[in-house]
Phi, psi and omega in degrees: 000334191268314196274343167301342187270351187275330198289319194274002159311311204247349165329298181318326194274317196291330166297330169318328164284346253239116171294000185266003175288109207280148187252134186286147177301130154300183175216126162227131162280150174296128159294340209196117144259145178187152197232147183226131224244087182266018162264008191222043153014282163309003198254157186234123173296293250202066214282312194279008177083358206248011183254145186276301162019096153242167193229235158126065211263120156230134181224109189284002188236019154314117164229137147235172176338131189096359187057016163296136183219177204104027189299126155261139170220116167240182178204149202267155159214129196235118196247143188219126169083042179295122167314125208287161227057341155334153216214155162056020165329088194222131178304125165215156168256123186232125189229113154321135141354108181092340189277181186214006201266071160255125155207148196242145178285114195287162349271007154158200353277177172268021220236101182232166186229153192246107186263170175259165175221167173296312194220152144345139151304124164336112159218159179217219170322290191239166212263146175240049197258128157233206200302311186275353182258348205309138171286146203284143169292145178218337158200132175331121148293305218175162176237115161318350164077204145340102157294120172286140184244132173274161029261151155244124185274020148189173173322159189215110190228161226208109167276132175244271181216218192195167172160172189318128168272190189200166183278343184227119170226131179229136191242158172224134184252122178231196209220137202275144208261041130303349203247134183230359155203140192151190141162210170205167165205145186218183183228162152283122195207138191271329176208091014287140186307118186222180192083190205273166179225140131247119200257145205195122177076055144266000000 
């Protein structure tokens, strides 16, 4: 009798306990956006880190000076200071209520590729990254399908993939090369939110 009465003592802790309670994702925002240029090769968009910006561009009638002719534009994104141990790392494109700094390049696409790349974004003293330092793509993460345009009138959220986290993780966003004119660009933006995530330990 006392031990049937201690198991229903203790019933109230074990539901308390209940592995079926769903648990919220952590967030990491990018440490580092920054776009490379490939007619302008040498140049560092974004030495202090502080422009959001992504760009992921190709215009074959682009001439500058000097008769280069041709722009390709990507942009590197780097999340930094993941916790070690995270688990379940997945890249998402997420657009808040109200935002609106979406714009797209005629004649589209809205259609961007997410590649893994070789190395870290350049840094030193300032981040040094160009068109020629850049890390080289090295396998598909994923294709953002359709980029959504505003406005929007409710959350938006875009999943590209997932995979082993690291303490440094970096993408390079390009315009997919089937495609032979377009893009799009957008910001980082906290409020309302917008822009790249990385979500983890849901």
């Amino acid at each position: 009798m006392h031990a049937l009465a201690l198991f229903f003592s203790i019933l109230p802790f074990l539901a308390q306990g209940s592995p079926i309670e769903k648990r919220s994702c952590s967030v990491v925002y990018p440490s580092f956006v920054g776009t490379i240029d490939s007619l302008d090769p040498d140049f560092v968009s974004n030495p202090l880190g502080t422009n959001t910006m992504t760009l992921a561009l190709k215009d074959p009638e682009i001439v500058r000076p000097g008769g280069k002719k041709g722009l390709i534009m990507d942009t590197l994104v780097e999340f930094s200071n993941i916790p070690q141990g995270s688990y379940g790392c997945q890249l998402e494109l997420f657009f808040q209520t109200g935002y609106w700094t979406v714009y797209n390049y005629p004649p589209g696409p809205t259609n961007i590729n997410i590649w893994n790349v070789d190395k870290a974004v350049p840094f030193g003293n300032n981040y040094s990254l160009t068109w020629n330092n850049a890390p080289s793509k090295t396998s598909l993460f994923g294709n953002i399908g359709q980029v959504p345009l505003p406005p929007f009138n409710q959350d938006v959220k875009k999943v590209v993939n997932s995979g082993a986290c690291q303490s440094k993780m970096t993408f390079r966003i390009a315009v997919p090369p089937e495609i032979s004119q377009g893009g799009v660009q957008f910001f980082q933006s906290q409020n309302p939110a917008g822009g790249w995530r990385l979500t983890h330990n849901c």
